[in-house]
C-alpha positions in Angstrom: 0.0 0.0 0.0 1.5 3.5 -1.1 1.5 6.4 0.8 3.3 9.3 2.1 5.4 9.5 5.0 5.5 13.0 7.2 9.0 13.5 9.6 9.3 16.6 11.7 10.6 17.8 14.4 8.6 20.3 17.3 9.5 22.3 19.9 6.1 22.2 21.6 5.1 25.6 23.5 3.3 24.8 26.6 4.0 21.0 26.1 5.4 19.0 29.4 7.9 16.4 27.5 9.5 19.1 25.8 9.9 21.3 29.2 11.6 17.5 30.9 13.6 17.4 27.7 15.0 21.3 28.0 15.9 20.7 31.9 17.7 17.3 30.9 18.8 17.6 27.1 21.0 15.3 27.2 18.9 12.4 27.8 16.6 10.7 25.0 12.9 9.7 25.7 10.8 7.3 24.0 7.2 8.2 24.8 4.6 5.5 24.2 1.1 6.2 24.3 -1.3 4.1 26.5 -5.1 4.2 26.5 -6.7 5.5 28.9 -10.7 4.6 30.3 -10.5 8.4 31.6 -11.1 10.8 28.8 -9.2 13.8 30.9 -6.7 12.1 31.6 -3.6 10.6 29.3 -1.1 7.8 30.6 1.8 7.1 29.0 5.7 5.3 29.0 8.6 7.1 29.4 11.3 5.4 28.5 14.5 7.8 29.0 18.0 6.7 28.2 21.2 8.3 29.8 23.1 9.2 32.8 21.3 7.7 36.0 22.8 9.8 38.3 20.5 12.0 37.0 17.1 10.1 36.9 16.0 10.7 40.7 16.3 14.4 39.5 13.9 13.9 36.5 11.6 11.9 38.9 11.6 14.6 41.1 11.0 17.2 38.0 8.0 15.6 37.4 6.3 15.2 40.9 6.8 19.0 41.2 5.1 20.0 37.5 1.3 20.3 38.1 1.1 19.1 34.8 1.7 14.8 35.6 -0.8 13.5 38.2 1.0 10.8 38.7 4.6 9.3 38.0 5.3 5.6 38.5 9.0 4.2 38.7 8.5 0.3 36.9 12.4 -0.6 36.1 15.6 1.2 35.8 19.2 0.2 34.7 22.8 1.6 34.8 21.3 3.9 31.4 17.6 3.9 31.1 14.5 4.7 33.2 11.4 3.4 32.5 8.3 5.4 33.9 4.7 5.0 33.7 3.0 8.6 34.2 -0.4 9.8 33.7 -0.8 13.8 32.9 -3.9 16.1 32.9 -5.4 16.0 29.5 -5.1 19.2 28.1 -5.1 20.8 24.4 -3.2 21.7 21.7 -1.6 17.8 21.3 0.5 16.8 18.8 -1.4 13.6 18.2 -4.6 15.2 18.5 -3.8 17.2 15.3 -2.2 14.3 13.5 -5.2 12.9 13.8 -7.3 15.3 12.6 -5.9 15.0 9.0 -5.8 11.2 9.0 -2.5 10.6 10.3 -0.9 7.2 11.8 1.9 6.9 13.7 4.8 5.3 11.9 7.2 5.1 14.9 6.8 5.9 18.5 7.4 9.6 19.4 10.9 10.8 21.0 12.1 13.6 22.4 15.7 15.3 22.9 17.3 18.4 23.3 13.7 20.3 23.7 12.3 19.1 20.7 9.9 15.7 20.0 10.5 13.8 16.7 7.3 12.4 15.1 7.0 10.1 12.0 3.7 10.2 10.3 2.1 8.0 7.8 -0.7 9.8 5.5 -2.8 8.5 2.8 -3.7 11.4 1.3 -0.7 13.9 0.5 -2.9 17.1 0.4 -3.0 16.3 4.5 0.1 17.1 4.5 0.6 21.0 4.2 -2.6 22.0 6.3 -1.7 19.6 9.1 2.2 21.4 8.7 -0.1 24.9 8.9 -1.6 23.6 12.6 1.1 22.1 14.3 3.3 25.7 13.4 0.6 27.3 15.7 1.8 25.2 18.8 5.2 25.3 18.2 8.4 25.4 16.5 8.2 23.2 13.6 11.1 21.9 11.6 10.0 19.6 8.6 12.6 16.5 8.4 11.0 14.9 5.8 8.4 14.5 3.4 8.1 11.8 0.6 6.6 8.6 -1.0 6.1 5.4 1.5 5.4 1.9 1.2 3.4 0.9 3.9 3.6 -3.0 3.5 2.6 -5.1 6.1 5.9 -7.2 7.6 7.0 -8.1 11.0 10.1 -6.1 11.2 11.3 -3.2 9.8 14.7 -3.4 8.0 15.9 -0.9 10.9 14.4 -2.9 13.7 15.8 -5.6 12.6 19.4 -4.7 11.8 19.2 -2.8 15.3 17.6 -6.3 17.0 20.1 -8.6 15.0 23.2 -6.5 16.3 21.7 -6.2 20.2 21.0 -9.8 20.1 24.9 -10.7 18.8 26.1 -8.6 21.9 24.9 -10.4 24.3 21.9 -7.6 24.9 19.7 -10.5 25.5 21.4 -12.5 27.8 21.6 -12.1 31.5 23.5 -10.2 32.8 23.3 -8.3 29.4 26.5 -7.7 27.8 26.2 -4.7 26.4 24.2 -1.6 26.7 21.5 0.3 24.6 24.2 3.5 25.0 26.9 0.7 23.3 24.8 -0.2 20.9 23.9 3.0 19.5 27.6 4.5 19.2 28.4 0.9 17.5 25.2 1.6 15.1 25.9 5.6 14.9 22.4 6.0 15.7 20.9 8.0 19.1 20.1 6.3 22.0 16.2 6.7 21.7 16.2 5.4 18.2 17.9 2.1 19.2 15.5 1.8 22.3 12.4 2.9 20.4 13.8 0.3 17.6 13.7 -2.4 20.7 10.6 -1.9 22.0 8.5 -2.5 18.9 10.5 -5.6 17.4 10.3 -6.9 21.1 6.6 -6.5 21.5 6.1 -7.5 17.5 8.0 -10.7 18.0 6.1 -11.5 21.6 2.4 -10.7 19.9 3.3 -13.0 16.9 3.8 -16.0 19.0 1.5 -15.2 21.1 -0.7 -15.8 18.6 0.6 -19.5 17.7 0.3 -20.4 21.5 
């Protein structure tokens, strides 16, 4: 199926990831978006990679912000921190106006250095410039790319699984792991959010598909 494939970069006014991200840019965060029974209220993963002498400061950050209503420590490591918060629904969201012009998420969303990265997936190319025209009203907006996409339906990507392959052949896997996500990406020359966001979903897409043969 061929479509088009939106890349961009925001600085979010107002936005509470992007103010975590400015007070800690040096550490990557893979957000992933959780549904919630409560229409006010949006939950989601934070999965933040870097140095963890500084993640009972981020904790903190957050618990002071009146913007999370909750923050939830589930695991952390010697270079990532996973979180589960909830925050007060408010408006202006990024995914609110992706969604508006019939876009789908292509990747999960990750911020660094104050700004989130989104990859969209549109059908319809003249989405495109008018959903560009909203998201400029909430923030800065830098437009990484815009093309032609395949959208064909396979269990891994090619980058998911060159990323998963390589982990795997490190010893990421094994326990005690080998290696480290930070390891992996300077070996890969890729950013530590990309590798972990690159994790995540081939992790999850190989646990669903046998999951399914159980």
């Amino acid at each position: 199926m061929k479509g088009y494939k939106f890349s961009f970069k925001i600085r979010h006014r107002g936005c509470a990831e992007t103010g975590l991200s400015l007070a800690f840019p040096q550490h990557h965060i893979t957000v992933a978006d959780i549904q919630s029974r409560n229409i006010k209220v949006k939950q989601y993963f934070y999965y933040i990679s870097g140095k963890n002498k500084e993640f009972d400061s981020i904790i903190k950050h957050l618990e002071k912000s009146k913007t999370y209503k909750s923050v939830r420590e589930i695991e952390r490591s010697t270079d990532t921190l996973l979180l589960l918060v909830t925050i007060n629904q408010g408006k202006n969201y990024v995914q609110d106006t992706i969604q508006k012009y019939r876009g789908f998420f292509l990747a999960l969303h990750t911020v660094y250095e104050g700004y989130e990265y989104w990859h969209v997936g549109l059908l319809d190319k003249e989405n495109i410039e008018p959903m560009r025209k909203e998201l400029k009203k909430i923030g800065e907006l830098k437009t990484l790319y815009i093309g032609e996409a395949e959208f064909a339906p396979s269990l891994l990507s090619k980058q998911q699984r060159l990323v998963f392959k390589y982990a795997y052949e490190q010893g990421y896997y094994q326990l005690p792991r080998k290696t480290t996500i930070v390891k992996i990406a300077k070996a890969l020359k890729l950013n530590p959010a990309t590798v972990g966001e690159h994790l995540m979903r081939a992790e999850n897409k190989i646990i669903l598909s046998q999951a399914n043969l159980m």
